[in-house]
N, C-alpha and C positions, 0 to 999 in steps of 0.2 A: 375609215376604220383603223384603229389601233392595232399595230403588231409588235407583239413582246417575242422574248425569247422563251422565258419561263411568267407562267402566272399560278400563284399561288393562292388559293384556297382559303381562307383561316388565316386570322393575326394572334390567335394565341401563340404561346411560346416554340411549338414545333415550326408551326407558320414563316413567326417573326424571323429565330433562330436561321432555322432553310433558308429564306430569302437574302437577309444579310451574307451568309456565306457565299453565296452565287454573286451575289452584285460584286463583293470583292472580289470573284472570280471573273468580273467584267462580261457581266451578261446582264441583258436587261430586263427587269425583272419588278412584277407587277405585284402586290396582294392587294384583295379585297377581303372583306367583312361585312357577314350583314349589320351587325351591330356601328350605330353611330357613335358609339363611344365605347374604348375598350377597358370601362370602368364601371359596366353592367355586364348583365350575362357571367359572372364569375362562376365557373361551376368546380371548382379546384379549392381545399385545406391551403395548399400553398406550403407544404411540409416536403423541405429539402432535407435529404438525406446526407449523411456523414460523406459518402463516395462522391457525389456531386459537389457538396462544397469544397472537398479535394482537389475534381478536376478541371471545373468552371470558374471560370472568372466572373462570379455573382457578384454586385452592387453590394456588400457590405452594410452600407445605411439603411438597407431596405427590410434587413432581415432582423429578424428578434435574437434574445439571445437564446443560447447554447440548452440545450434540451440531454440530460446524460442520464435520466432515470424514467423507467416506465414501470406503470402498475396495471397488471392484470386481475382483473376481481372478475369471481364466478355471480351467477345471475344472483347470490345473497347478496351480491357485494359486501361481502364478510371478509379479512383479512387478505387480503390482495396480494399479490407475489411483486416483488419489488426487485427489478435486475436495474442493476448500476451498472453505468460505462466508466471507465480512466477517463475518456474522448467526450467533447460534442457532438453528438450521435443524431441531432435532428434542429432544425431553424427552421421556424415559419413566418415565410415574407408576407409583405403587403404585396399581394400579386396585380391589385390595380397598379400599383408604381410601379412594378417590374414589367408588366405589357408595356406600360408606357415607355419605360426605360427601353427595351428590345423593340418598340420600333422605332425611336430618336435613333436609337442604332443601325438598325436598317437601312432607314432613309439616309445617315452618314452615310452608307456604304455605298449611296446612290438608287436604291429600291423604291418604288412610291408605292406606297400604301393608302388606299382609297375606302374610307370607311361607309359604311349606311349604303352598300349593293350589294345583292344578294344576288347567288350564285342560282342560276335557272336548270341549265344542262350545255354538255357540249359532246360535238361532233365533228372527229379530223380536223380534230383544232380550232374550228369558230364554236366560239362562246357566248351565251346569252347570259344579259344580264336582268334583275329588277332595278332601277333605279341607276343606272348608265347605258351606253351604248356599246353593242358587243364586242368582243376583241377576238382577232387570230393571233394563237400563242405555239410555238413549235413543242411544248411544251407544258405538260402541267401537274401542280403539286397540289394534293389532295392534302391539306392541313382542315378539316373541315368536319371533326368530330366525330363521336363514337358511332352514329347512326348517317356513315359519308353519303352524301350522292355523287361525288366525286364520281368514289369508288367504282360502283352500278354504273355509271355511264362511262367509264373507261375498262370494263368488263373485268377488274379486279375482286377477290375476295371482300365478305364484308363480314363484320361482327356478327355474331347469330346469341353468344351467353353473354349475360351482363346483370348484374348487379343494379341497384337503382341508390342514392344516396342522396341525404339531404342533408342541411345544416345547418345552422344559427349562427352569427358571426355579431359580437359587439364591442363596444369599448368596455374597458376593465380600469379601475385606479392605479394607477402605476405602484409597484411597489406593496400591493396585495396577496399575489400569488409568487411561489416556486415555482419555477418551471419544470414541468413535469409532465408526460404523455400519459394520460389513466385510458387504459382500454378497457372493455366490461364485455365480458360475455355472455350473451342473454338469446336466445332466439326470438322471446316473445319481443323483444324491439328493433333486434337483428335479424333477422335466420338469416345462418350461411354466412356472415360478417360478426360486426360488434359496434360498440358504439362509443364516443371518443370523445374528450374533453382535452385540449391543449391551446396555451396561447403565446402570443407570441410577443408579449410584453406589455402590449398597449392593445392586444384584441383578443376578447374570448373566441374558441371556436369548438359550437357542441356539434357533433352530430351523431347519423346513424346511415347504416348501409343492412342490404339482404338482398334476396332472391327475390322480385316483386307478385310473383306466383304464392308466396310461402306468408304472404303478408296479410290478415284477418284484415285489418283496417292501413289506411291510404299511410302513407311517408312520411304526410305531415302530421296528421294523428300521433303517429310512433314518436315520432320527434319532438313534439310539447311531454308527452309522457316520458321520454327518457331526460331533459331539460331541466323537468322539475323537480328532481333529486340528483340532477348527475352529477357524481363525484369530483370535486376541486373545482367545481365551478364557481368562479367569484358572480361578483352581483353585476348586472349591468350599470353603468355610469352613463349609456347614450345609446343613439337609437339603434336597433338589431337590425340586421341585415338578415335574409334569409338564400341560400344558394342551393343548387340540385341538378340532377342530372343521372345520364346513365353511364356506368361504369362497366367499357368492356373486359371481361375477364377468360377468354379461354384463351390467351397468350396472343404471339403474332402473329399476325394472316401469314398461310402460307404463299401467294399471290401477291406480292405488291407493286411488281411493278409491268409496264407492258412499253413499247414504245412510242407510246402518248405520254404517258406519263405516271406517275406513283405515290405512293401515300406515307404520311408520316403522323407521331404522334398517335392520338386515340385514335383515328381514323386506319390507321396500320394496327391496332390493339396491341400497341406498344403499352402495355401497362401489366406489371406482374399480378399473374393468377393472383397468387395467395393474398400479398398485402394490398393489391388495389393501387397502388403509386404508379404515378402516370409521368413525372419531372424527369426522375433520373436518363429512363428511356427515350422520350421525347428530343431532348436533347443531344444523346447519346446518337439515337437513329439519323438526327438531322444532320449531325457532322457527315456520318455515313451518303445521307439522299443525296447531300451538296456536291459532294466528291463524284456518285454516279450519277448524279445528271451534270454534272459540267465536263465532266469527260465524254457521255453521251453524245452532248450536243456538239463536242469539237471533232470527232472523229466520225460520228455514224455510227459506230462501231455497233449492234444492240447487243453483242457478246458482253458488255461491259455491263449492261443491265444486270445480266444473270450475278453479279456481286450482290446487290442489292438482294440478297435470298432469305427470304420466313422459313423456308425448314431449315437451314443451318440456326440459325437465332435463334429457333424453338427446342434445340437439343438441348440447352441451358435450361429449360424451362420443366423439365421433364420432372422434376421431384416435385417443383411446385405446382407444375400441373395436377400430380396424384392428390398434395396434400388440399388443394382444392378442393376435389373430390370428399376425402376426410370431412372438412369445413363445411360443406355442403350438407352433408347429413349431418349435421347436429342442429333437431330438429325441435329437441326437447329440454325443458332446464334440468333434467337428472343427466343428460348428455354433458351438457355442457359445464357442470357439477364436477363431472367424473372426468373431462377432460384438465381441467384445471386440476382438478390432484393429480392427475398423471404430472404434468409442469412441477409441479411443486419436487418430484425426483430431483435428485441428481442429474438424470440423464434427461429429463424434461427440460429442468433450470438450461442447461447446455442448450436443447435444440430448440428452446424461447429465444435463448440470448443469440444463437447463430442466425435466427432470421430476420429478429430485430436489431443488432447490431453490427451482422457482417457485411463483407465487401461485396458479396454477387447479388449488388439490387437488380443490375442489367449485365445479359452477355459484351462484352468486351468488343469494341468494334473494328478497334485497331487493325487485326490482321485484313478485313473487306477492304481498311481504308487503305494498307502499305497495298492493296494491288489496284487500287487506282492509280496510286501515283504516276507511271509510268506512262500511260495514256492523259493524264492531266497534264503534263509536264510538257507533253508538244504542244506549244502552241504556234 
């Protein structure tokens, strides 16, 4: 039987991300996936945000271009509110190339990543698997989605509010479309979200998100109906992909870690209430996991865990948790009518453009991370 130090959960980006950091921290360090291939199962837009490409060293080739104007249309979709940036305010990658890309990284780092085994449950460290043979890991990182079993079997917090989203993803002609974010507010094909049109040079991607309680008819239903009028949608030129999933939204667990182990990514509800963006945080938190579990595991210490904290994280999240609430009840299209003339203010335009184009997509990790260092540093 296999013994790791760390074994990670999930090869998406929080997954991949975590684990490369630990390997470079010279620990050895396992991910699975149920998936045989990390170019199905996409269930992410792939819409980076202005702060992330600021502080990441993203692939460049992989991203479309530069996205600086969004349009908000009420459910007429009648004259839409159009906020411009100075800046590139938003890029949407090809996220099958960028999984790929982050674990060619990984595995650099020295990490193996074993695709097509699916996570069974684990206890005091032995792990069962489907389709390998178990491992004891001192260790383990819950990268394993919005609905974790991680989580449940390492007796950590789990999702409970969530949104549901689906999408349409195809090629477009090159050189058809401006690039542009058109957002629509509608309930009858959202409630509680909206529904989205943007690409990223070479791929359309339409979709829709809500409350799945609020929904008359299924996801996919909503989804061909908003599709086939949706705003800036070019024509397909090849075959449509279709993506989905659920979207946790009441912020991040306050529980995430224990001395087994801890969660990152969706599986931590690393994804802001309001806009639903799941990358910035993902990322963000992983620098964080990498840092208290490698100090963890070199010291003992589990005072060091307590870094790793969901109610500090969640103080940030406090306005957007209310304005969730707001978002939630707009249940009807005179609601949502009336909200978008409120936008259309002065004081609207303002607190449009501050949540789509300002800097606190995620709380700031930096200071959890300067108090690692110290306990990192002995080795």
């Amino acid at each position: 039987m296999q013994t790791v130090d760390v074994l990670v959960v999930g090869a998406g980006l929080a997954g991949l991300r975590t684990a490369r950091l630990l390997a470079l921290r010279e620990l050895d360090v396992m991910v699975v996936d149920r998936r045989r291939s990390l170019s199905t199962g996409i269930r992410t837009t792939g819409i980076f945000v202005r702060r992330t490409l600021d502080d990441f060293d993203l692939p460049d080739h992989l991203l479309g271009p530069g996205v600086r104007d969004v349009l908000l249309y009420p459910p007429s979709r009648r004259a839409p509110i159009r906020l411009t940036s100075d800046r590139d305010e938003y890029r949407v990658a090809d996220m099958a190339a960028v999984y790929e890309h982050a674990r060619r990284a990984a595995e650099s780092a020295g990490a193996r990543v074993v695709l097509g085994v699916r996570y069974v449950d684990s206890s005091m460290g032995f792990v069962r698997f489907t389709g390998a043979e178990p491992v004891t890991a001192r260790f383990i990182v819950g990268a394993d989605g919005a609905r974790s079993r991680v989580a449940r079997d390492l007796g950590l917090d789990v999702n409970r509010r969530f949104l549901v989203g689906a999408e349409i993803v195809h090629p477009v002609a090159s050189g058809t479309t401006i690039p542009a974010f058109h957002c629509v507010l509608d309930p009858r094909i959202a409630p509680g979200y909206m529904g989205w049109v943007i690409d990223d040079g070479s791929h359309a991607h339409v979709g829709v998100a809500g409350y799945p309680d609020a929904m008359r008819t299924g996801i996919r239903h909503l989804l061909d109906a908003f599709a086939a009028d949706a705003p800036g949608r070019a024509a397909p030129v090849g075959p449509v992909e279709r993506r989905g999933g659920p979207i946790p939204v009441g912020g991040v667990l306050r529980r995430l870690a224990c001395p087994a182990g801890l969660l990152v990514g969706d599986a931590a509800g690393a994804v802001s209430p309001l806009t639903a963006g799941g990358l910035d945080p993902c990322l963000r938190m992983s620098e964080l996991a990498a840092a208290v579990t490698a100090a963890y595991l070199r010291t003992g210490d589990q005072r060091i865990l307590s870094r790793y904290d969901g109610d500090a994280l969640r103080t940030r999240f406090r306005g957007r948790l209310w304005l969730r609430r707001v978002f939630a009840g707009i249940r009807s299209r005179a609601a949502a009518e009336a909200v978008v003339t409120i936008l259309r203010s002065r004081a609207g335009h303002a607190l449009a453009a501050r949540i789509l184009f300002g800097d606190g997509s995620f709380p700031d990790i930096n200071p959890q991370l300067q108090a690692t260092r110290p306990a990192d540093s002995n080795r």
